[in-house]
N, C-alpha and C positions, 0 to 999 in steps of 0.2 A: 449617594448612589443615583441610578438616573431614574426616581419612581417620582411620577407626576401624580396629581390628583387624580387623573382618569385614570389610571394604573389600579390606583388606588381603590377608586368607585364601580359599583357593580353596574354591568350593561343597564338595569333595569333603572339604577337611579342616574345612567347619565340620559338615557332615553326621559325620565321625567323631569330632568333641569331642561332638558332643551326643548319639550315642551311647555317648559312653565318661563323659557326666556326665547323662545323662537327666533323675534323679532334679532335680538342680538347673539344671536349664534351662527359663526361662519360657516356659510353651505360645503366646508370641506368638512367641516365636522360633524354636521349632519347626514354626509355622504359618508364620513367614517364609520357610525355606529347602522346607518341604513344595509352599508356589506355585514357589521355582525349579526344583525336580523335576519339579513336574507335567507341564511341555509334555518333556522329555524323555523320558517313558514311550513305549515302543516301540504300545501301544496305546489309539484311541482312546475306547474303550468305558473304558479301566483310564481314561485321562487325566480323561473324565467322572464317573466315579463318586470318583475323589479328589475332585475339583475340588467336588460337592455334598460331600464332607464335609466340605470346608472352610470350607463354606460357611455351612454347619450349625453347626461348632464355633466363627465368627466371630461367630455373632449369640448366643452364650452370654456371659455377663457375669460368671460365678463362675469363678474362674478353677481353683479345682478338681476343678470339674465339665468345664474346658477340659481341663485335663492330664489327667484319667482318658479323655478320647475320644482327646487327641493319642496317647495309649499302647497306642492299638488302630489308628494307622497308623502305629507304629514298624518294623512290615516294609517301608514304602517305605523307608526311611531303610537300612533292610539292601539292600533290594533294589538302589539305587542306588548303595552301597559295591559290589558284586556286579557289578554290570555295570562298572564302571570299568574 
């Protein structure tokens, strides 16, 4: 059937691989699980202002110039281990 690992794995534990492998996780997939966070931020102002930097960081094409931005919103990714 087409069930991948991530399918498989709950937001919470792929949020904690990819802070426990950062360095080797592709900034698409960090941008992937960063939109499932987004609407669960307790505020709207916080929810808008990720939401532009993702926005910002999707229309970049170099992808190392992606992973140096995704790496300045790796406190959502704490923050959402935190609220758990």
């Amino acid at each position: 059937m087409g069930f991948t690992l991530d399918s498989i794995m709950s937001l919470q534990d792929q949020v904690k691989q990819i802070l426990n492998d950062f360095d080797n996780t592709s900034p698409d997939k960090i941008l992937e699980i960063l939109i499932q966070i987004q609407p669960t931020l307790k505020s709207d102002i916080t929810q808008a202002y990720l939401q532009g930097k993702i926005q910002a960081i999707l229309g970049i094409s170099d992808s190392a110039e992606k992973k140096k931005l995704c790496k300045n919103l790796k406190p959502y990714l704490d923050w959402y281990i935190q609220g758990m």
